[in-house]
FIKEMAR-931656 format. One record per residue (C-alpha): residue number from 0; residue in one letter; y negated, x negated, z negated. Coordinates in nm, 4 decimals. Example, Ala and Ser with C-alpha at 12.3 -4.5 7.8 and 13.67 -1.06 7.14 Angstrom:
<kolmis>
[0,A,[0.4500,-1.2300,-0.7800]] [1,S,[0.1060,-1.3670,-0.7140]] 
</kolmis>
This chain:
<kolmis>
[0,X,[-4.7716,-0.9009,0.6514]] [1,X,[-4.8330,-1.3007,0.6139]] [2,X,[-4.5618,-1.3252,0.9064]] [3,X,[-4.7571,-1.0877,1.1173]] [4,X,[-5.0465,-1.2439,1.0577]] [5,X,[-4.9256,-1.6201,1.1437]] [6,X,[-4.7297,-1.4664,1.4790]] [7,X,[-5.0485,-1.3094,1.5755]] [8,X,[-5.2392,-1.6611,1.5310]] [9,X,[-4.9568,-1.8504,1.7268]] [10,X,[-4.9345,-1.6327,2.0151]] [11,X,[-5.3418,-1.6277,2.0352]] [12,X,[-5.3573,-1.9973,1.9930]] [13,X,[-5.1243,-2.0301,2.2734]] [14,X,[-5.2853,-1.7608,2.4700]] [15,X,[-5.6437,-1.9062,2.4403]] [16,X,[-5.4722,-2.3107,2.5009]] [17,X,[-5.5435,-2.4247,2.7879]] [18,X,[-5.2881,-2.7211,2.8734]] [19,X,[-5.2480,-2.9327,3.1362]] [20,X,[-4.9365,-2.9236,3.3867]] [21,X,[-4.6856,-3.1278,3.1952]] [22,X,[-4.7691,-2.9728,2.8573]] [23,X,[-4.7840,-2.6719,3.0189]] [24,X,[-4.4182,-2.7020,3.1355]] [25,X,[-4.3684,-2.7967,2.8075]] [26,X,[-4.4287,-2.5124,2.6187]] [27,X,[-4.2488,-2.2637,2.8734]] [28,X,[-3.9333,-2.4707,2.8102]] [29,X,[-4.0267,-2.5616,2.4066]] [30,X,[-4.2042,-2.3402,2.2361]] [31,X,[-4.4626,-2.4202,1.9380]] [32,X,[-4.2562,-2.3537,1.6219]] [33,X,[-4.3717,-2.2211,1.3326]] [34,X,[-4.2994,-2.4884,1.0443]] [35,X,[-4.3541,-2.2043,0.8047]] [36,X,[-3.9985,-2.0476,0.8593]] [37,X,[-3.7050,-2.1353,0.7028]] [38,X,[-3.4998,-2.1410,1.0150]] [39,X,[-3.7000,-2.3831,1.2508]] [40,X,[-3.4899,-2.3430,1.5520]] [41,X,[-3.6499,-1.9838,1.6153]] [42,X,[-3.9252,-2.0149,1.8604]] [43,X,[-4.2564,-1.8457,1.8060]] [44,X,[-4.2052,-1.6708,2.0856]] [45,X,[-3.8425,-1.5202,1.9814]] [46,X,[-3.9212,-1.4511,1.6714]] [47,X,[-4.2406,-1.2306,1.8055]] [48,X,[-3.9600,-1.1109,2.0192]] [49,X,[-3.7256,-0.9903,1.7624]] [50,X,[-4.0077,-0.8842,1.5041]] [51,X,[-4.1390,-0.6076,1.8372]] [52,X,[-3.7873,-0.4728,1.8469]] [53,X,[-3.7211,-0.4201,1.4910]] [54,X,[-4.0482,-0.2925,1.4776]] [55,X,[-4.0455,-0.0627,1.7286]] [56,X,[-4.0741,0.3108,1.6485]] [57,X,[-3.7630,0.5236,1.7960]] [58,X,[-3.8318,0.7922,2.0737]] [59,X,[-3.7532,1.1303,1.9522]] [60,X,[-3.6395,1.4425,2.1675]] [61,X,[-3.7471,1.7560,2.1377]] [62,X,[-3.5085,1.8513,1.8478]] [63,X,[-3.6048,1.6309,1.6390]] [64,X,[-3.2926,1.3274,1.6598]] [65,X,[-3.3233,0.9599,1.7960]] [66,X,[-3.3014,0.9058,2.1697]] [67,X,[-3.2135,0.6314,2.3066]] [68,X,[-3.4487,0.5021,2.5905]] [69,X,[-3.2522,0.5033,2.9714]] [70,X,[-3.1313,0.1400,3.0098]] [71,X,[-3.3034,-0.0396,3.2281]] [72,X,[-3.0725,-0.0862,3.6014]] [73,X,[-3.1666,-0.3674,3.7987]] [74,X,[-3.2785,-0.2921,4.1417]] [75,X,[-3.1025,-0.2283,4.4420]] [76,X,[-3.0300,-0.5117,4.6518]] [77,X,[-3.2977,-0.4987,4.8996]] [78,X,[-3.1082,-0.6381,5.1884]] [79,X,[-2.8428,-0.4015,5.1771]] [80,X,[-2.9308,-0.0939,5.4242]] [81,X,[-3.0172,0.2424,5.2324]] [82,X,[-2.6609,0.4441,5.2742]] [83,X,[-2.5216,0.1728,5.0648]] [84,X,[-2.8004,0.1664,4.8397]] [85,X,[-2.7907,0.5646,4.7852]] [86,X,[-2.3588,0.5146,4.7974]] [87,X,[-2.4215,0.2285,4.4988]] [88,X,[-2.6544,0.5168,4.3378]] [89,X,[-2.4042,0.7819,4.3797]] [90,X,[-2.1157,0.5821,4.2354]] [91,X,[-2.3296,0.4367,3.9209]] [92,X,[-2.4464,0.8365,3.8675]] [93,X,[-2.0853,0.9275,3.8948]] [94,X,[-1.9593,0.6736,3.6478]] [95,X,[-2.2770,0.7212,3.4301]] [96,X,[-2.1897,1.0700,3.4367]] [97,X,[-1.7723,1.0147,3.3962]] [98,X,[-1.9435,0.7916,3.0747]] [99,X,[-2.1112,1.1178,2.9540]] [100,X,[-1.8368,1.3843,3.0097]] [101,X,[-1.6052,1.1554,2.7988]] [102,X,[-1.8615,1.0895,2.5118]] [103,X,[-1.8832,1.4374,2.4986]] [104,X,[-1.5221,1.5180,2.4731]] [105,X,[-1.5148,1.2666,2.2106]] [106,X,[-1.7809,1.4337,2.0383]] [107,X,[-1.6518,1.7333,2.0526]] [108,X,[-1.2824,1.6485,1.9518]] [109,X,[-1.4308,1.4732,1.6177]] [110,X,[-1.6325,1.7457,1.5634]] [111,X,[-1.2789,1.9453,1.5461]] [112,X,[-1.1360,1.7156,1.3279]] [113,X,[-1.4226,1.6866,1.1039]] [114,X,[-1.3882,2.0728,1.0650]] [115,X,[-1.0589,2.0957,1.0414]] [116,X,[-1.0689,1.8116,0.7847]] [117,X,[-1.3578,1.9984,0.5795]] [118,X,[-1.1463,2.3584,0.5766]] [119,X,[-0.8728,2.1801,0.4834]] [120,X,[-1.0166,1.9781,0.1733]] [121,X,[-1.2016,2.3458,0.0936]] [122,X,[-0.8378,2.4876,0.1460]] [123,X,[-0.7269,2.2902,-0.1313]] [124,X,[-1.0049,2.3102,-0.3625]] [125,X,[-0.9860,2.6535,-0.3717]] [126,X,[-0.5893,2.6412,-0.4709]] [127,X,[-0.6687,2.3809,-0.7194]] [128,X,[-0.8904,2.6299,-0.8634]] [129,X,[-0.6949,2.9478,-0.8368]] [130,X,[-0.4166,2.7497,-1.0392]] [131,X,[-0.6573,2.6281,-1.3052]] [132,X,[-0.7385,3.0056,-1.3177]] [133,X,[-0.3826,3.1117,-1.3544]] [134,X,[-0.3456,2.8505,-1.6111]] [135,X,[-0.6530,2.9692,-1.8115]] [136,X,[-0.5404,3.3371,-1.7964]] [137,X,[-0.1861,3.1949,-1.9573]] [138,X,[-0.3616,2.9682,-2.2096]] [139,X,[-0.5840,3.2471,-2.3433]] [140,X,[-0.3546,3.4354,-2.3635]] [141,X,[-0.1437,3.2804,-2.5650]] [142,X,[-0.4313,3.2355,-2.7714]] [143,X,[-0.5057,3.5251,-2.8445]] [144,X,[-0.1114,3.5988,-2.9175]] [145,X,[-0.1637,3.3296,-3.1758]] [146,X,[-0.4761,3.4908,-3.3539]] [147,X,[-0.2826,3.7907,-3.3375]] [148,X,[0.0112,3.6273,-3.5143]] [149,X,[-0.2197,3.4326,-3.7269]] [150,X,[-0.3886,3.7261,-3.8405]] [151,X,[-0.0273,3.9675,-3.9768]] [152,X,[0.1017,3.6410,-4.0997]] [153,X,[-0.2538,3.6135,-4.3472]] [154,X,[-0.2300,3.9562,-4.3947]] [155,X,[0.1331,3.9306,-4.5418]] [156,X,[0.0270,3.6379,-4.7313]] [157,X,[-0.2328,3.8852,-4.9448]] [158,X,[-0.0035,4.0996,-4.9583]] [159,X,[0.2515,3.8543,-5.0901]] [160,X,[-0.0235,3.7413,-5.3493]] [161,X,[-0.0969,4.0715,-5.4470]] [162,X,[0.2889,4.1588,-5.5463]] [163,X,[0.3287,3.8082,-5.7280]] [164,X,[0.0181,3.8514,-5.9016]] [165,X,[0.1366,4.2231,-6.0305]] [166,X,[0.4617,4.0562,-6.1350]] [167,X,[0.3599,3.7990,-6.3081]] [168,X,[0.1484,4.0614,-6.5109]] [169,X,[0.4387,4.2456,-6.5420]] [170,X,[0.5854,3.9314,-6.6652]] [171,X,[0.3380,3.8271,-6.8792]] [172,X,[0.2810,4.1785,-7.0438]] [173,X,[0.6865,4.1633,-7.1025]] [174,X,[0.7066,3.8407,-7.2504]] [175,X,[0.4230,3.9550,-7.4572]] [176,X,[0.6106,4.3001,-7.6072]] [177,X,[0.9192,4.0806,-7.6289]] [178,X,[0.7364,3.8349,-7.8672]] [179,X,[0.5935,4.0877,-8.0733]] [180,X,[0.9076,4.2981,-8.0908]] [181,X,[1.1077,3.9743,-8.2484]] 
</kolmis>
């Protein structure tokens, strides 16, 4: 905002100056410069110049995106009679137009690559993911062939505890009759 504000006072100040002839010609050829920017070789005036255009707001159409203003043409040459001016008119409409025709092919054969580029990526996404599936479905189900598994084998471990257990009793009772019999 400081900037602003300093532009503002040069280009008033040089505005409301009123020089004489040779300082006059002065300034149209060397501008004032502003000794409070780091790059002295911009001219007040360019740098007013550049801050308009960054600063100016962007024409929209009726759909909402950023137009472009129409470029400027420069003006017909006066001398020439007006069938050549309205031929030189015809020829820049037909080139403008050539200009358009082609930026619109181009637009429309990125367009087709960019959807052809998006199906494809979804394409392979969606194979990625129906082998991850696959692979789940295996994995779990070797999983649960595992609990199963895991499950007879603890079963037939109680049951393999339960018949040592009962033998040893036996065991122990026959040690025990065999120790009183002697």
């Amino acid at each position: 905002m400081d900037k602003v504000a300093d532009l503002e006072d040069e280009l008033h100040a040089v505005k409301n100056a009123t020089p004489s002839r040779s300082s006059s010609s002065l300034s149209l050829t060397n501008p004032p410069l502003n000794t409070t920017t780091p790059d002295p070789s911009f001219s007040t005036q360019s740098r007013l110049a550049s801050f308009l255009t960054a600063r100016r707001p962007q024409l929209w159409s009726r759909n909402n995106t950023p137009t472009r203003p129409p470029p400027r043409t420069a003006s017909p040459n006066p001398n020439l009679p007006l069938e050549d001016q309205l031929a030189l008119e015809r020829a820049a409409k037909e080139a403008a137009e050539e200009k358009v025709a082609a930026v619109n092919q181009e637009l429309e054969e990125l367009t087709q690559s960019l959807f052809e580029e998006a199906n494809a990526m979804v394409r392979t996404e969606k194979e990625k993911v129906a082998r991850l599936e696959a692979k789940l479905q295996v994995l779990e189900a070797r999983e649960e062939d595992k609990r199963r598994r895991l499950s007879e084998l603890e079963k037939a471990i109680g049951r393999i505890t339960r018949v040592r257990s009962i033998l040893e009793n036996n065991n122990s009772k026959a040690t025990g009759s065999v120790t009183s019999v002697s």
